[in-house]
C-alpha positions as CSV (number, residue, x, y, z in Angstrom):
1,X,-50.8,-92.8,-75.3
2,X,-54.0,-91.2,-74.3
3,X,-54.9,-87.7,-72.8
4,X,-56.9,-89.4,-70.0
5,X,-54.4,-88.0,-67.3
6,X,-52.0,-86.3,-68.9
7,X,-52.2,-82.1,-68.1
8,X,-54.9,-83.4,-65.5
9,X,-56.0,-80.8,-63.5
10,X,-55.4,-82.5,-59.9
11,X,-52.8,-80.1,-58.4
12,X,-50.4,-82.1,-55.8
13,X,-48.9,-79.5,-53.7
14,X,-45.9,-81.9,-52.9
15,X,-45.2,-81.6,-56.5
16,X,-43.8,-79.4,-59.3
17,X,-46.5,-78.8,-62.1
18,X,-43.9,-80.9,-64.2
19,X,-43.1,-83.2,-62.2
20,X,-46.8,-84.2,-61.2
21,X,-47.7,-83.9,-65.4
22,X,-44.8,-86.4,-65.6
23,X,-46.2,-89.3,-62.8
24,X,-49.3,-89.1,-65.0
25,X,-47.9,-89.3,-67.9
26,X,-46.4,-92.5,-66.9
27,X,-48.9,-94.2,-64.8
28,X,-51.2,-93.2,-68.0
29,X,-48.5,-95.1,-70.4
30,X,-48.6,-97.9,-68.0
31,X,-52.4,-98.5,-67.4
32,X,-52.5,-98.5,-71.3
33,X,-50.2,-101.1,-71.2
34,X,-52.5,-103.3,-69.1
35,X,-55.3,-102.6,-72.0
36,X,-53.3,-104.0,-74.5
37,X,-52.5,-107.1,-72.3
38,X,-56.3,-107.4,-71.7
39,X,-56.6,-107.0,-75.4
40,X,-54.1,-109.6,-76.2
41,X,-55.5,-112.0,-73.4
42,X,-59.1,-111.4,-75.2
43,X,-57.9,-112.9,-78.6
44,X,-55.7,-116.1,-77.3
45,X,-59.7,-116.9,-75.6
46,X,-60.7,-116.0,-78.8
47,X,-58.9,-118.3,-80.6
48,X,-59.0,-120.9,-77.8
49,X,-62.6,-120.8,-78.2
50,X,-62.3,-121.0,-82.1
51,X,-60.2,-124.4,-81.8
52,X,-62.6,-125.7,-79.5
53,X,-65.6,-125.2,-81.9
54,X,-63.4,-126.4,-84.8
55,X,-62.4,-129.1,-82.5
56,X,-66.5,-129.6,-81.9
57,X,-67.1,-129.7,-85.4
58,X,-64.2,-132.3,-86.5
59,X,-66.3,-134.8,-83.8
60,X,-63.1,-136.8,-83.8
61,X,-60.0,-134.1,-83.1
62,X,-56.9,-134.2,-84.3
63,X,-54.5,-135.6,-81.5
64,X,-52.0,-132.7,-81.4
65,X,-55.2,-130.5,-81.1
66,X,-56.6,-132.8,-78.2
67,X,-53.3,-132.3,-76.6
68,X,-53.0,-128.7,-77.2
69,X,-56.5,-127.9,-75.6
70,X,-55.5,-130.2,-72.5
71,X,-53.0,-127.7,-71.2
72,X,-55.0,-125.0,-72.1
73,X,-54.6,-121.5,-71.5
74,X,-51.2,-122.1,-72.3
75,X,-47.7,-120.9,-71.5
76,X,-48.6,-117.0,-73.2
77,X,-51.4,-116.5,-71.2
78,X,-50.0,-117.4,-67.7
79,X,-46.7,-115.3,-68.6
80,X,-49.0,-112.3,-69.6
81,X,-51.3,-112.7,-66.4
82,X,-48.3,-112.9,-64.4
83,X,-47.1,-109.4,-66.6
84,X,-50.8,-107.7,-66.0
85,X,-50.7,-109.1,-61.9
86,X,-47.2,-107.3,-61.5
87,X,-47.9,-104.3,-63.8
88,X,-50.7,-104.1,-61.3
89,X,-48.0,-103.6,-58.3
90,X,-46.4,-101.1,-60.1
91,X,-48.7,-98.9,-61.2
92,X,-50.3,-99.2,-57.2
93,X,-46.6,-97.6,-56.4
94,X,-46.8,-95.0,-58.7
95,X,-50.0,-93.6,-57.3
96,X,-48.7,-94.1,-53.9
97,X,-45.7,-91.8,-54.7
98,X,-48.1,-89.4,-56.5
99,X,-50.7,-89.3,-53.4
100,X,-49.0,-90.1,-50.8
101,X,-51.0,-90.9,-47.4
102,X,-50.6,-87.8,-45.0
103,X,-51.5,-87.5,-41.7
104,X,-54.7,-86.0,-42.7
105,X,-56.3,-88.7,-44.4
């Protein structure tokens, strides 16, 4: 986890000191979880784009790699865009709770 929000020096006055250091702590944990989603969605395009060049290369593909590349990205990445779209939702919650709208605003 990284020190990006945690003992952040935004004082909620709704909030105990711990309690606010702990809703950063978490949303921190889960915005670093959506990193490492990105991150994995970056190498399944990498090695989509690898297979396509190899692909390129071969001129005539193998036909378990032509059908591979036909249903591309591919169960993985819809179930981790569909984890990264939700983690999303959550993580809009959190700062909701954290800041919540007041009258003032």
């Amino acid at each position: 986890m990284s020190d990006h929000l945690v003992g952040s020096p935004v004082v909620c006055s709704f909030m105990s000191d711990e309690t606010t250091d702990e809703a950063f702590a978490k949303i921190d944990r889960l915005l670093d979880l959506q990193m490492l989603k990105h991150f994995e969605m970056a190498e399944m395009i990498a090695s989509y784009r690898d297979m396509l060049a190899d692909m390129q290369e071969q001129r005539r593909p193998d036909p378990d790699a032509i059908k591979l590349a036909r249903v591309l990205p591919g169960a993985k990445y819809h179930v981790t865009t569909t984890y990264v779209r939700e983690n999303w939702l959550v993580i809009g919650g959190e700062l909701k709770k954290l800041f919540p709208v007041s009258d003032e605003d």
